[in-house]
C-alpha positions in Angstrom: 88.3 63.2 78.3 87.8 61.5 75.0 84.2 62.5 73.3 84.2 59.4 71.7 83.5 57.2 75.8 81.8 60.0 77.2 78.1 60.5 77.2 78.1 64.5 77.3 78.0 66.2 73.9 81.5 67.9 72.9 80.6 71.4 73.4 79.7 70.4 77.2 83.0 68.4 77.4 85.0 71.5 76.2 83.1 73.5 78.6 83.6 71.5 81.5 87.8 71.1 80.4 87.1 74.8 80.4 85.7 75.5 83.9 88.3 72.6 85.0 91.4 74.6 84.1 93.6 76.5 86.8 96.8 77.6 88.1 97.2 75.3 90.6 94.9 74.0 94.2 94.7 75.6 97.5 94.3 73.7 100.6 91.7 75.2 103.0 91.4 74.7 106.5 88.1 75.6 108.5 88.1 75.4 112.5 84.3 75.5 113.5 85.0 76.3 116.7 87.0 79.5 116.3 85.7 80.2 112.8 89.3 80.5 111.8 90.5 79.9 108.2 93.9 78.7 106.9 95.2 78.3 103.1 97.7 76.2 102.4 99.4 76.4 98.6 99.7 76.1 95.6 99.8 72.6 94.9 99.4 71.0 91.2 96.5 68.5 92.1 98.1 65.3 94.4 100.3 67.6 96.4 97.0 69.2 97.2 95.4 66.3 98.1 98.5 64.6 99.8 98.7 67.8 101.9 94.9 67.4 102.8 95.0 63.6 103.8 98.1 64.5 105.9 96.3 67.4 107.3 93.3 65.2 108.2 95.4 62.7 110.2 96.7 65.7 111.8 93.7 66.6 113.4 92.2 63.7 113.9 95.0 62.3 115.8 94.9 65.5 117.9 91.3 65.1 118.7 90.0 67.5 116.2 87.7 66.4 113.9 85.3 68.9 113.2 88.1 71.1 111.5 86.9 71.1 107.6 89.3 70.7 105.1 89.0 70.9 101.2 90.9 71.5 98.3 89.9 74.4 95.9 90.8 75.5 92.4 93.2 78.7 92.4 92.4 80.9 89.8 95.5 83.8 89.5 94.3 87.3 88.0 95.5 88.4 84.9 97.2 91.3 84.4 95.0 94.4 83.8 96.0 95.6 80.2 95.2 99.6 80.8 97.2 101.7 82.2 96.0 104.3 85.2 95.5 108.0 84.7 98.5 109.9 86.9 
């Protein structure tokens, strides 16, 4: 985002850049009616949300459209830096 268009200040845009970075986007599935959840991933960001638009049609063309789909951020842990006592 260049500071220069935009009409947040430029620690706010390096914050938001901030909170924007990931490792990739997971593509969750929610089925009211069973209260079953599905993940589907990782994606880098269209192949998350190509996967969700096809996933849409899918239910919808079977009837099903209550099931809640979104696209998340995916956050992968680090690696702890300490070693465990024995």
């Amino acid at each position: 985002m260049d500071p220069e268009f935009s009409p947040l200040p430029a620690y706010l845009l390096d914050k938001l850049v901030e909170l924007d970075a990931c490792d990739g986007y997971i593509v969750l599935v929610l089925d009211p009616q069973t209260a079953e959840t599905d993940a589907h991933g990782p994606y880098d960001g269209m192949g998350a949300l190509d996967v969700a638009d096809r996933l849409r049609q899918d239910f919808d063309i079977a009837g099903l459209p209550d099931v809640e789909i979104t696209v998340t951020r995916l956050h992968l842990p680090t690696p702890a830096e300490h070693s465990h006592a024995a």
